[in-house]
Biotite code that builds the C-alpha atoms (Angstrom):
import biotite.structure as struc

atoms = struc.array([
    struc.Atom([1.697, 5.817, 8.338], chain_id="A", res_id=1, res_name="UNK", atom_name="CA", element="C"),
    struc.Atom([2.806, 8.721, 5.437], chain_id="A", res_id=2, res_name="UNK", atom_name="CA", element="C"),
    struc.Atom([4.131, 7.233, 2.238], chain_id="A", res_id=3, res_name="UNK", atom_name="CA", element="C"),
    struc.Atom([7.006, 9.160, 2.534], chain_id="A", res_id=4, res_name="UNK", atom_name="CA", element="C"),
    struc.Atom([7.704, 6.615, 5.562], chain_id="A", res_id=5, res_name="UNK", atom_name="CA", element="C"),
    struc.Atom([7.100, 3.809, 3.699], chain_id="A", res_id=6, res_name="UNK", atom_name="CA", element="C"),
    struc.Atom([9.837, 1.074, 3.176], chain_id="A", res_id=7, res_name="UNK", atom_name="CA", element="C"),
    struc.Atom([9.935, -3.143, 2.526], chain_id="A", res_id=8, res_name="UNK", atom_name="CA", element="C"),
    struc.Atom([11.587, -3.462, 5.929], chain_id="A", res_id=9, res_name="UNK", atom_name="CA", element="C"),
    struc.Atom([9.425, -0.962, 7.685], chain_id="A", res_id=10, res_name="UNK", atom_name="CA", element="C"),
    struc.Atom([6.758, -3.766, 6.416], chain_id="A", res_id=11, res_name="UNK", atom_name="CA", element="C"),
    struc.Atom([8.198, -6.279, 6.732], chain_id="A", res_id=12, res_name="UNK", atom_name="CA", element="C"),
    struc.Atom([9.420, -5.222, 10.717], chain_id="A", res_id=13, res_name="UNK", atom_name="CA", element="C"),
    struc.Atom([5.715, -4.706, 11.297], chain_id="A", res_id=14, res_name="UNK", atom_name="CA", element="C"),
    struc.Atom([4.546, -7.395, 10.243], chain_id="A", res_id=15, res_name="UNK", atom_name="CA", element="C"),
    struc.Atom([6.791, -9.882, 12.180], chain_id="A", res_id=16, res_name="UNK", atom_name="CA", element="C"),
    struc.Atom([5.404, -7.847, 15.185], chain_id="A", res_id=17, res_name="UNK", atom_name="CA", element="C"),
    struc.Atom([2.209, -8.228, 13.832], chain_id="A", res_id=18, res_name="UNK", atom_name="CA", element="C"),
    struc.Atom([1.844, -4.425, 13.629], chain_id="A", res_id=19, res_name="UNK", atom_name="CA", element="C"),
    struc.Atom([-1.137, -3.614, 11.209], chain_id="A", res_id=20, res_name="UNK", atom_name="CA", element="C"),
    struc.Atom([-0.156, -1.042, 8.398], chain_id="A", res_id=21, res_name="UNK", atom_name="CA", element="C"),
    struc.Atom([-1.744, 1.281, 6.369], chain_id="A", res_id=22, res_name="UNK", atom_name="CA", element="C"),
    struc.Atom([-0.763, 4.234, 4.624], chain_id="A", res_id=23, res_name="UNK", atom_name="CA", element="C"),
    struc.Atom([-2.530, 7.374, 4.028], chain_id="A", res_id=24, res_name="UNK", atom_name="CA", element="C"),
    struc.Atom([-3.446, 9.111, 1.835], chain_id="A", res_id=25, res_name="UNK", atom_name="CA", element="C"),
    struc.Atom([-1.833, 7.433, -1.432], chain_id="A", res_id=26, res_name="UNK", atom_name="CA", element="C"),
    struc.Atom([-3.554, 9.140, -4.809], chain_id="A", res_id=27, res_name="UNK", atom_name="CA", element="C"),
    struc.Atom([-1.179, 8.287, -7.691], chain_id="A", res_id=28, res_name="UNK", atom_name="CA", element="C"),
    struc.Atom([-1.629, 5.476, -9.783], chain_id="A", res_id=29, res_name="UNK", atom_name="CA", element="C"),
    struc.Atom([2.359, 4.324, -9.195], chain_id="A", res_id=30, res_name="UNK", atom_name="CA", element="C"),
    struc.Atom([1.900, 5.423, -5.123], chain_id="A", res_id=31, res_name="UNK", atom_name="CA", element="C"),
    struc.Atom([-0.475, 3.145, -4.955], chain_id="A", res_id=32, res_name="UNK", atom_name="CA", element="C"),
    struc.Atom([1.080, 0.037, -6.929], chain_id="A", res_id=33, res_name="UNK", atom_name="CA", element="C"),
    struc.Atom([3.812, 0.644, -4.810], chain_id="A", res_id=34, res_name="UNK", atom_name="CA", element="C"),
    struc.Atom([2.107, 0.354, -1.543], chain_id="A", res_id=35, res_name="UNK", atom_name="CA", element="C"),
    struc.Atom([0.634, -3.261, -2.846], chain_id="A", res_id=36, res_name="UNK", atom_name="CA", element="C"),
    struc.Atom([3.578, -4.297, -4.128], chain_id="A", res_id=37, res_name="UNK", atom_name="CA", element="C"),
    struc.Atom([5.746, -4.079, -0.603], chain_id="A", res_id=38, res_name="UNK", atom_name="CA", element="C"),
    struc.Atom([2.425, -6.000, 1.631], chain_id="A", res_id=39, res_name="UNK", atom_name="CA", element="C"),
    struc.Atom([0.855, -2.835, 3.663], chain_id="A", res_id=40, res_name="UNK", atom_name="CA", element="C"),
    struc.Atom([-2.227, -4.691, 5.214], chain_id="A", res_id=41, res_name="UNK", atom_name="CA", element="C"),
    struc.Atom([-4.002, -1.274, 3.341], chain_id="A", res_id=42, res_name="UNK", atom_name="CA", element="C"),
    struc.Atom([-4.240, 2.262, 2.336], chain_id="A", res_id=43, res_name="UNK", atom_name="CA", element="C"),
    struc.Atom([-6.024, 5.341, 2.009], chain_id="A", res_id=44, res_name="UNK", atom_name="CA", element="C"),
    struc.Atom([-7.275, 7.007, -0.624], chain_id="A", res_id=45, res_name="UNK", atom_name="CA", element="C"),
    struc.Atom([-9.407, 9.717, -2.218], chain_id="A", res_id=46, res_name="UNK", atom_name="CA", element="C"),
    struc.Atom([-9.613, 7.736, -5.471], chain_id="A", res_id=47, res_name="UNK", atom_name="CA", element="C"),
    struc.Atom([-11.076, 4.113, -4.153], chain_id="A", res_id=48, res_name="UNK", atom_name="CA", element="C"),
    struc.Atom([-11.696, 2.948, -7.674], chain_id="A", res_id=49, res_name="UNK", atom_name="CA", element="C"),
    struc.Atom([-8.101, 3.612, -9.046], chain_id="A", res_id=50, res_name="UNK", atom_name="CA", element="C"),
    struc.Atom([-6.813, 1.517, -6.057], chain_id="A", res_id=51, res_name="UNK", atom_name="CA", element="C"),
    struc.Atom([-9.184, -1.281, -6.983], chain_id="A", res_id=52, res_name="UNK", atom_name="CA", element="C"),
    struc.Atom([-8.291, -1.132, -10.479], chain_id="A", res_id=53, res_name="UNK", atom_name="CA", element="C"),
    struc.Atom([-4.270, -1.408, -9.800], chain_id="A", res_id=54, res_name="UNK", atom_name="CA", element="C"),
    struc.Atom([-5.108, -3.972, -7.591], chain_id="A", res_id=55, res_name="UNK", atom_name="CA", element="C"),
    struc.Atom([-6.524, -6.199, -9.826], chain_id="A", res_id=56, res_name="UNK", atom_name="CA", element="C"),
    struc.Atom([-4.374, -5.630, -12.432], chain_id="A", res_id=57, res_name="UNK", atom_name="CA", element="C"),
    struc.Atom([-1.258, -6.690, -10.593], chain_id="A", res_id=58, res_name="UNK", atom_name="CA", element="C"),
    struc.Atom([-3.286, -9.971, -8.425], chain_id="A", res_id=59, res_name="UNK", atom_name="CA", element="C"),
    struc.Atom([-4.240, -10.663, -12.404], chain_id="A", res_id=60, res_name="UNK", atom_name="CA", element="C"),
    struc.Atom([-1.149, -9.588, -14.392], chain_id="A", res_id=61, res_name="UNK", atom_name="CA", element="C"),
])
């Protein structure tokens, strides 16, 4: 799905239907945090090792 689409109950919807969802294609640092933050199952991205890096920082705050 676009971020621009992206919303906590458009996750959370999905997910009760147990819709996969992943976003494309997220490049900013705070894009990305926010993608993790409201459960998409993943996400796209030109910058793979930013997305790894904001991952771990908020699984090891």
């Amino acid at each position: 799905m676009r971020y621009r689409l992206l919303s906590k109950r458009l996750v959370e919807k999905a997910k009760t239907e147990k819709i996969y969802t992943a976003v494309y294609t997220v490049n900013h640092p705070f894009s990305i945090a926010r993608v993790l933050r409201l459960g998409a199952h993943g996400l796209f991205t030109d910058i793979p090792s930013l997305a790894i890096q904001i991952r771990k920082k908020l699984t090891n705050p």
